[in-house]
C-alpha positions in Angstrom: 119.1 102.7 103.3 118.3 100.6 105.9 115.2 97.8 105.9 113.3 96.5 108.6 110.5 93.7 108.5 106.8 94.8 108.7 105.7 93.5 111.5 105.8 89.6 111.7 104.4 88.8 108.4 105.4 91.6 106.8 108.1 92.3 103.8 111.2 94.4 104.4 110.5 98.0 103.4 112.8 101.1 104.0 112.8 102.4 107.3 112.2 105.6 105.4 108.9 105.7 103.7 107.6 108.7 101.2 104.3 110.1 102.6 101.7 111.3 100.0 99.5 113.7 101.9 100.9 116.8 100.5 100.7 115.6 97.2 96.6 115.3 97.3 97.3 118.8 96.3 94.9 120.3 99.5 95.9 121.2 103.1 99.3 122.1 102.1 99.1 125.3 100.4 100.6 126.0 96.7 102.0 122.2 95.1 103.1 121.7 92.1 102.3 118.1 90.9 105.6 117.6 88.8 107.7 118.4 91.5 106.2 115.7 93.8 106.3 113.6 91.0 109.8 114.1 90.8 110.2 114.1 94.8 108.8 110.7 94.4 111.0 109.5 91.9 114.2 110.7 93.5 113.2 108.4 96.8 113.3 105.6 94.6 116.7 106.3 93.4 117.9 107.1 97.0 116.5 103.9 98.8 113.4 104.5 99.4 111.1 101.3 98.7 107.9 102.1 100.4 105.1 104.9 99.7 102.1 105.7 101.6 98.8 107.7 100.4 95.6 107.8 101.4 92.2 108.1 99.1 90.9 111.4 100.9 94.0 112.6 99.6 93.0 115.1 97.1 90.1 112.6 97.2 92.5 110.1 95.0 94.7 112.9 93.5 97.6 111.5 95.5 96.9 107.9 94.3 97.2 108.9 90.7 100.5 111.3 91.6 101.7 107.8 93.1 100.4 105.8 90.1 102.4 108.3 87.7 105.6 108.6 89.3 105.5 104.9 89.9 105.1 103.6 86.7 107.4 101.2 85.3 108.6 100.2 88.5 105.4 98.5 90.4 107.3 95.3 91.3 109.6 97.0 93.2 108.2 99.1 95.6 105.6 98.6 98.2 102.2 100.9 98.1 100.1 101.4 101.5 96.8 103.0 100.7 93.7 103.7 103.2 89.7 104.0 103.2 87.7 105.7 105.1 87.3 109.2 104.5 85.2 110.2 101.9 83.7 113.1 100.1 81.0 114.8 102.6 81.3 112.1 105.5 83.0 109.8 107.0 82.0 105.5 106.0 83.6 102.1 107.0 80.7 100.2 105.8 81.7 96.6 104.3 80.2 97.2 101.1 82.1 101.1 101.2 85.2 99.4 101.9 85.1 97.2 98.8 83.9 99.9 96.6 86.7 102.2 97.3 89.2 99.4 97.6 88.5 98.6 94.0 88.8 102.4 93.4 92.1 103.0 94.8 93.2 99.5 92.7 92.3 101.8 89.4 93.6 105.3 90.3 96.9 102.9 91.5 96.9 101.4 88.4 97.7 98.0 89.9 96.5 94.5 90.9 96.7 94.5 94.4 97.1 96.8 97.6 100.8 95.9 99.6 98.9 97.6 102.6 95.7 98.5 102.5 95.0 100.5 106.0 91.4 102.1 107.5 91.8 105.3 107.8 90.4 106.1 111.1 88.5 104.4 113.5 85.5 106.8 114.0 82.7 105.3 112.4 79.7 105.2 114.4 77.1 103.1 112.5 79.0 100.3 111.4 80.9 98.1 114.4 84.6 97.9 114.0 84.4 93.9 113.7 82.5 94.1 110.5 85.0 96.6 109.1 87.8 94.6 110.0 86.4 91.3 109.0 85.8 93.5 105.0 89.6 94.2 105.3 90.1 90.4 105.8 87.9 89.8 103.0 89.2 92.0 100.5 92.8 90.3 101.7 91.7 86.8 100.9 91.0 87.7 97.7 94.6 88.9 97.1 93.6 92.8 96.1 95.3 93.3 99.2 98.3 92.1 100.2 98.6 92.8 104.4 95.8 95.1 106.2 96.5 98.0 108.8 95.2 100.8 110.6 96.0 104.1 111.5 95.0 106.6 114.7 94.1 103.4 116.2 94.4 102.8 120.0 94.8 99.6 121.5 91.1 99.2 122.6 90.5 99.1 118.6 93.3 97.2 118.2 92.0 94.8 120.3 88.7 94.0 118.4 90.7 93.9 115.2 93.2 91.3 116.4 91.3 88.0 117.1 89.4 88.4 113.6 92.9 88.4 110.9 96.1 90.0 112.4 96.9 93.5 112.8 99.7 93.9 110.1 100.7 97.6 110.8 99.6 100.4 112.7 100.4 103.9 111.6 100.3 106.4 114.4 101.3 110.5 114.8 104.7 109.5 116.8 107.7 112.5 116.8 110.2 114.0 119.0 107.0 116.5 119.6 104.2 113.8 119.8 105.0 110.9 122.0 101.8 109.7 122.9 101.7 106.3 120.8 105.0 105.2 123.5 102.0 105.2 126.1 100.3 101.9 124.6 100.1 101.3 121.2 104.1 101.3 120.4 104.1 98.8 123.0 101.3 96.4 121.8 102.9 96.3 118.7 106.0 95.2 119.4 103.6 92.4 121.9 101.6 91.4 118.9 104.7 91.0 116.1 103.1 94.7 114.3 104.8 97.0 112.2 104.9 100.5 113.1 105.1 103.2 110.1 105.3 106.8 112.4 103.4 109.9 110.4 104.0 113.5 111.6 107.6 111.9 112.0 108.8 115.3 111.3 106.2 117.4 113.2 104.7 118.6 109.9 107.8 120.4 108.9 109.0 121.8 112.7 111.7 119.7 112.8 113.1 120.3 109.7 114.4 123.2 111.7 113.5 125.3 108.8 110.8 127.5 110.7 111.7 130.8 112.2 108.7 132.7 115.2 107.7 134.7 112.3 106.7 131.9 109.7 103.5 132.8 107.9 101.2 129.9 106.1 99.1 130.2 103.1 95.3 130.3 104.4 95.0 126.8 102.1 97.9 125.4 104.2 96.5 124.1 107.5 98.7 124.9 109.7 98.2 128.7 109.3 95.0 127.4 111.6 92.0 127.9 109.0 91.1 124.9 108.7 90.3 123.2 112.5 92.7 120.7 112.6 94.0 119.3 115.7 97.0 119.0 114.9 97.2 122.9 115.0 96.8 123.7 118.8 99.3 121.4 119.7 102.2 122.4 117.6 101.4 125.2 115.6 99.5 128.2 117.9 101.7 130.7 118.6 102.6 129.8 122.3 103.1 125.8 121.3 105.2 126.7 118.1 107.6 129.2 119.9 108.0 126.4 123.0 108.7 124.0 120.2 111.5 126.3 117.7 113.2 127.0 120.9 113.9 122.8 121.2 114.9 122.4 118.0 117.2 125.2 118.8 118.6 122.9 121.2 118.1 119.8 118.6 120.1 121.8 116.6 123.6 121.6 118.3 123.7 117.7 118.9 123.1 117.4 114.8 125.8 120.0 113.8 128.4 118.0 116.4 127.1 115.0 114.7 127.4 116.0 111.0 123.9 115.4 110.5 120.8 117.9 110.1 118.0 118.2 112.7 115.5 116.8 110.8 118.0 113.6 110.1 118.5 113.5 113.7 114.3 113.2 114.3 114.1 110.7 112.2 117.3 108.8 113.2 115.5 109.0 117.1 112.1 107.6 115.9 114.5 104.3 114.6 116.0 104.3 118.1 113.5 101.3 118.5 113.4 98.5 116.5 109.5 98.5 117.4 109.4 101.3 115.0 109.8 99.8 111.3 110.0 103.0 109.3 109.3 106.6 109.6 106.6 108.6 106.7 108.4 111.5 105.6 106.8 113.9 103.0 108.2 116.0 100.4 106.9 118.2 98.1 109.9 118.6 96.0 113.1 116.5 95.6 115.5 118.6 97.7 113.5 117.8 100.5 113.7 114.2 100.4 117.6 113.8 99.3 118.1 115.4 103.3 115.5 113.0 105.0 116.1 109.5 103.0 119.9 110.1 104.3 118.5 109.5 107.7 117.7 106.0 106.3 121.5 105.1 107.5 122.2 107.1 110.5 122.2 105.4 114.0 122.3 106.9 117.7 124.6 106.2 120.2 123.3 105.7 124.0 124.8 109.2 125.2 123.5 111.2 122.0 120.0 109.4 122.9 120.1 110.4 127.2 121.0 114.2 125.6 118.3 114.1 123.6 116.0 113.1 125.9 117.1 115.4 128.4 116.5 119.0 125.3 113.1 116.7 125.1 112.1 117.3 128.8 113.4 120.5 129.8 
């Protein structure tokens, strides 16, 4: 498995990282927490060094999943977290900030936050600066190691930079969703920050394990009950037909490479050295054992302009 450093501050980490979201045990249909348990424990043996959650996950279900599979081997891995996102509502207050920072610290079971991120950047009452200059705070005091952001764009970025560095930003960035090349890959790479992709794998489309007939439990959100975004862009009938017929395509250059579709998305997303590591999820250890492979598989210049050209056609 391959490292790259986060960002100019940063530690190495794995330029594969375990994401946690299904493992809040909501949004993703039927999950069995011993199985991601497991899942997480088998990245650790393959490589993987990093893990991402989220305390809306499960509303700190994940964090404790993370906690237990984790345990034993703190001092060797790296845990992001995020705040933001709470139970009825939505809060990046200073004083919210702390509160749930020292929440996550107990469901973690741990001393400090590696990367403690916001969320999102959608809260209304209190003014970004204030939030960041919390996430600065709770870093002086050493709960938190380095501070982040995701589903920021670079006119947030902005405001957050000139108070404490930007250590990360985590953006939606796949084969599928490119939009974060636009301008905040880009600044990043400007302003020495580390990029950790999520959706990396288009929520399971390029796994290549879909067929036009793939059904979703109503508690999975991308049968469409739930209003996500997401959905309509990847998952309505008309998008996710368009989308199986590239990874058709994706399909061939992986077999003549020896590799499987979804190691190929994630071996593109590294094509860039802006990128430091792609968030993969997993619900069960099978899952992970094909993606963390990807950790060591590079691209050549002609698989990459045939890639692009499935990509655009």
């Amino acid at each position: 498995m391959r490292h790259r450093t986060l960002g100019k501050n940063g530690p190495p980490i794995s330029v594969v990282g375990f994401g946690s979201w299904a493992a809040g045990g909501d949004m993703w249909g039927t999950t069995q927490d011993d199985d991601i348990i497991a899942a997480m424990r088998r990245a650790f043996e393959l490589g993987v060094t990093w893990y991402d959650t989220a305390d809306a996950y499960g509303f700190g279900h994940s964090e404790e999943l993370v906690a237990e599979a984790l345990d034993g081997r703190r001092d060797e891995v790296f845990i992001a977290t995020k705040v933001g996102i709470r139970k009825g509502g939505f809060s990046l207050a200073p004083g919210y900030i702390a509160e749930a920072c020292d929440a996550s610290l107990k469901r973690l079971r741990t001393d400090r936050i590696d990367l403690y991120q916001i969320h999102w950047p959608g809260d209304r009452k209190t003014p970004l600066e204030d939030s960041w200059q919390a996430m600065a705070a709770l870093q002086d005091s050493g709960k938190v190691r380095f501070i982040g952001v995701s589903n920021f764009r670079v006119k947030h970025l902005e405001k957050c930079e000139p108070i404490r560095h930007v250590d990360s930003v985590q953006p939606e960035y796949s084969m599928l969703i490119r939009d974060a090349e636009d301008e905040v890959i880009p600044w990043c790479a400007e302003h020495g920050t580390g990029v950790v992709t999520y959706g990396s794998l288009a929520y399971g489309i390029l796994t290549g394990k879909f067929t036009a007939d793939a059904k979703f439990e109503k508690s999975d959100w991308r049968s469409g009950s739930m209003g996500i975004d997401y959905y309509e862009e990847l998952f309505a009938p008309k998008a996710f037909r368009r989308h199986l017929a590239t990874v058709e395509q994706l399909k061939e250059i992986a077999a003549r490479l020896g590799i499987t579709v979804a190691q190929l998305a994630i071996a593109w997303l590294l094509r860039t050295e802006a990128v430091t590591s792609a968030i993969v999820g997993a619900k069960r250890p099978s899952q992970i054992e094909e993606t963390a492979a990807a950790g060591d598989a590079e691209l050549d210049d002609d698989t990459l302009d045939e890639i692009e050209k499935v990509l655009h056609s």
